[in-house]
C-alpha positions, 0 to 999 in steps of 0.5 A: 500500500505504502509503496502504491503512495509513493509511485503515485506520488513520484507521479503526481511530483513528475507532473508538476515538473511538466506543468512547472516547465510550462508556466506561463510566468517565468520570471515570477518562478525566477523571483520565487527562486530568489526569495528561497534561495535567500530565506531558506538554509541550503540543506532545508529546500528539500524538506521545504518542498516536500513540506509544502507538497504534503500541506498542498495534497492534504488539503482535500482537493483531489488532483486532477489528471494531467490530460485534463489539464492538458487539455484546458491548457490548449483550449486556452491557446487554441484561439490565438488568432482571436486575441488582440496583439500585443506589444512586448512589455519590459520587465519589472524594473527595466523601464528605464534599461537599453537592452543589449545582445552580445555574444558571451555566454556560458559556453565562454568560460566565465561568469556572469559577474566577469562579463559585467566587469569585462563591460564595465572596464571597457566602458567606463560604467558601473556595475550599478549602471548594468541593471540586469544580464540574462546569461544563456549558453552562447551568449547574454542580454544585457540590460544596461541603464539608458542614461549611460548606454551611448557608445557601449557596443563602439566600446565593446565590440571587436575586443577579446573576451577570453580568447573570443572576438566580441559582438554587441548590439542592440536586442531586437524585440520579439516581433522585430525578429 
């Protein structure tokens, strides 16, 4: 019996991944992620989440399958052409930013923070003028304050960072692209 529980709830948690990877607001989750990485010691997420797991299964709601859910999901994203379009929204924050593609990444063999130093040096700002990097595989945005984003990509472009030629410019919007 106790054993039937666990493989339905190893099921149960393999859907909410599912669902978790689906969701439609990912810099809400991003946000969470900071909140617990910031309030909850290391060794006890684990048993947070399995904490808020068994609070949020006890709670008398059944669970619904997951091609019910499933099916809601595309019913609600079926009729796209219906809706009106809309015009990509900065984030939270970034109103005042000039968003930056450049060519580092990941796969360059450093960090975040090293990129926004190498930018930083060959600039002349602050590493308070970069308000936020978004740090991909092969390369990054960056987000740079606008009152200070004139000449960037004149001063970064073309330079050497670890041993890879660099490329900036301007991020395209998403119906630009």
């Amino acid at each position: 019996m106790a054993e039937n529980n666990n493989d339905n709830r190893g099921q149960r948690i393999k859907e909410l991944v599912q669902e978790m990877k689906l969701y439609n607001n990912p810099q809400e989750l991003e946000d969470m992620r900071k909140l617990m990485r910031k309030n909850v010691p290391l060794m006890m997420r684990g048993y947070l989440l399995a904490y808020l797991y068994v609070k949020s299964s006890s709670n008398g709601k059944t669970a619904r399958p997951a091609r019910e859910q499933r099916a809601e999901r595309s019913e609600r994203t079926a009729s796209t052409a219906d809706r009106p379009e809309r015009k990509q929204q900065p984030k939270p924050g970034l109103e005042n930013a000039v968003s930056f593609y450049i060519n580092v990444g990941k796969a360059s063999k450093g960090s975040a923070h090293e990129m926004v130093d190498f930018i930083c040096e060959k600039t002349g700002l602050s590493s308070e003028d970069i308000l936020s990097v978004a740090y991909k595989q092969n390369y990054s945005f960056v987000y740079i304050n606008k009152d200070k984003a004139e000449g960037v990509i004149e001063a970064v472009t073309g330079q050497t960072y670890k041993g890879r030629k660099v490329k900036m410019n301007y991020s395209k919007e998403k119906d630009e692209q």
